[in-house]
C-alpha positions as CSV (number, residue, x, y, z in Angstrom):
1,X,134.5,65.6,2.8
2,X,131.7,68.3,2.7
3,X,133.0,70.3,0.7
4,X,133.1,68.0,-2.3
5,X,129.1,68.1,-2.6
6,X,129.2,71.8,-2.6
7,X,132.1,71.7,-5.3
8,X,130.0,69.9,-7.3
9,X,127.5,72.4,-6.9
10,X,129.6,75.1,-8.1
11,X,131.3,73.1,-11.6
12,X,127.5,72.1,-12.5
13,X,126.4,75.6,-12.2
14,X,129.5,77.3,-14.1
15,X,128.7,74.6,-16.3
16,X,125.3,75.5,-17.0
17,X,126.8,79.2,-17.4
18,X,129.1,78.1,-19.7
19,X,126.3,76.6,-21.6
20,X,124.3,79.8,-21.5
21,X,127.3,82.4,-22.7
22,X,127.7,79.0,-25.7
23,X,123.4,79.5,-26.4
24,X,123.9,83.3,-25.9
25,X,127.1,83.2,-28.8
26,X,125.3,81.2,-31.2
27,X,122.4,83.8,-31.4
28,X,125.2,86.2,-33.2
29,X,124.9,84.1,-36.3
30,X,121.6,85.7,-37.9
31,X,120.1,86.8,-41.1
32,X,120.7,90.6,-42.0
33,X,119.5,92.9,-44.5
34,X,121.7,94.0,-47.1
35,X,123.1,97.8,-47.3
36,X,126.1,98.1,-49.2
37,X,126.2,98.9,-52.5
38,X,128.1,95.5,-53.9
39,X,125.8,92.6,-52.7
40,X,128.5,90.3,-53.3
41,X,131.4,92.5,-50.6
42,X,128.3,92.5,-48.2
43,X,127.8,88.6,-48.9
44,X,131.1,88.6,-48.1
45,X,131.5,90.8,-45.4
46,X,128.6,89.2,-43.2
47,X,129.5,85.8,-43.5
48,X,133.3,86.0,-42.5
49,X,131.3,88.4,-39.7
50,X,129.2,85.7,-39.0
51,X,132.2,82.8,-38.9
52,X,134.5,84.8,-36.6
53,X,131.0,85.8,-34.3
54,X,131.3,81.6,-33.8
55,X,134.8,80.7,-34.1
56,X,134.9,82.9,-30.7
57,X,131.8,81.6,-29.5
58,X,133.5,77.9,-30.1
59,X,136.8,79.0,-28.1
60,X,135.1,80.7,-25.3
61,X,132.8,77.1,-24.5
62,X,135.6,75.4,-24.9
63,X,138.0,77.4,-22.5
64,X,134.8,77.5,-20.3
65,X,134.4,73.4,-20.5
66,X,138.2,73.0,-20.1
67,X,138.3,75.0,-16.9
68,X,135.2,73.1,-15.8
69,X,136.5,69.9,-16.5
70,X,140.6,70.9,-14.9
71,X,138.1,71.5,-11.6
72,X,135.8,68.8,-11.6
73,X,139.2,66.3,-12.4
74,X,140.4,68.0,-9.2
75,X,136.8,67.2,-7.2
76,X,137.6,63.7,-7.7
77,X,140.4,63.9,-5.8
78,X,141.8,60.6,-7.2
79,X,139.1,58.4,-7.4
80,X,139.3,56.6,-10.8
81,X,135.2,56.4,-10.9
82,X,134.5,59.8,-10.3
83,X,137.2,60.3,-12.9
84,X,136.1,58.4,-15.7
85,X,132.5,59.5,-15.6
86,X,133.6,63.1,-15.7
87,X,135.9,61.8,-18.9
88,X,132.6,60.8,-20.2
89,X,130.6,64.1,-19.5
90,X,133.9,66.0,-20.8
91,X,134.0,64.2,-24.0
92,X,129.8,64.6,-24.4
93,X,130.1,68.4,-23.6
94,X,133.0,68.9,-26.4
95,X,131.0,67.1,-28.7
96,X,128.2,69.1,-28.1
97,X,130.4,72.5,-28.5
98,X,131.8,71.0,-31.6
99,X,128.0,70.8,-33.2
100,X,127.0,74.1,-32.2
101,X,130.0,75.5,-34.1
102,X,129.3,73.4,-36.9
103,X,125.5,74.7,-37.2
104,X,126.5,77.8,-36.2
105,X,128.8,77.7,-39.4
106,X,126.2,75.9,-41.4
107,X,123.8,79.3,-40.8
108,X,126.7,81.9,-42.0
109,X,127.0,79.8,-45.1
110,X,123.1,80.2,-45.6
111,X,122.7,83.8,-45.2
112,X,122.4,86.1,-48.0
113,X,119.4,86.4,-50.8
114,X,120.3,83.2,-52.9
115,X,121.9,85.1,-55.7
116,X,124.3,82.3,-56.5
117,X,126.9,82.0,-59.0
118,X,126.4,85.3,-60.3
């Protein structure tokens, strides 16, 4: 029975390290200067740079959240309340993956110097 308090311990903090690496892949979408010759193939380029830079950021916080959550499903060792509130945290923490990738997204599609349509 001690051991559980420690376990939970160690899932919060590999939680909040799986939150950190999620922060930390975010900051790969930025703004960067142009230097190719065709602005439009560097448009290009950078954003589908910038999407992949979060598509991987979204699968490794949600590996990271998956493991987290397999382990703290395992901490409850069969109690149904412990259970469902970590159901609940699950299901807050994927949404909160899922909008980071979305603004993360949202930025690559922003980037570049607003020479639309041209």
């Amino acid at each position: 029975m001690s051991s559980r308090p420690q376990y939970r311990r160690l899932a919060m903090a590999a939680l909040v390290i799986g939150l950190a690496g999620l922060a930390a892949g975010l900051t790969q979408c930025r703004m960067v200067t142009d230097s190719a010759q065709d602005a439009r193939l560097a448009e290009a380029d950078k954003s589908s740079n910038c999407m992949a830079a979060c598509a991987h950021a979204f699968a490794d916080a949600v590996r990271a959240e998956h493991d987290l959550h397999v382990a703290n499903i395992h901490a409850c060792a069969g109690d149904t309340t412990c259970e469902a509130a970590e159901d609940a945290r699950h299901e807050a923490a994927m949404a909160q993956i899922d909008a980071g990738r979305k603004d993360c997204q949202g930025r690559c599609h922003s980037q570049g110097g607003g020479a639309g349509g041209r």
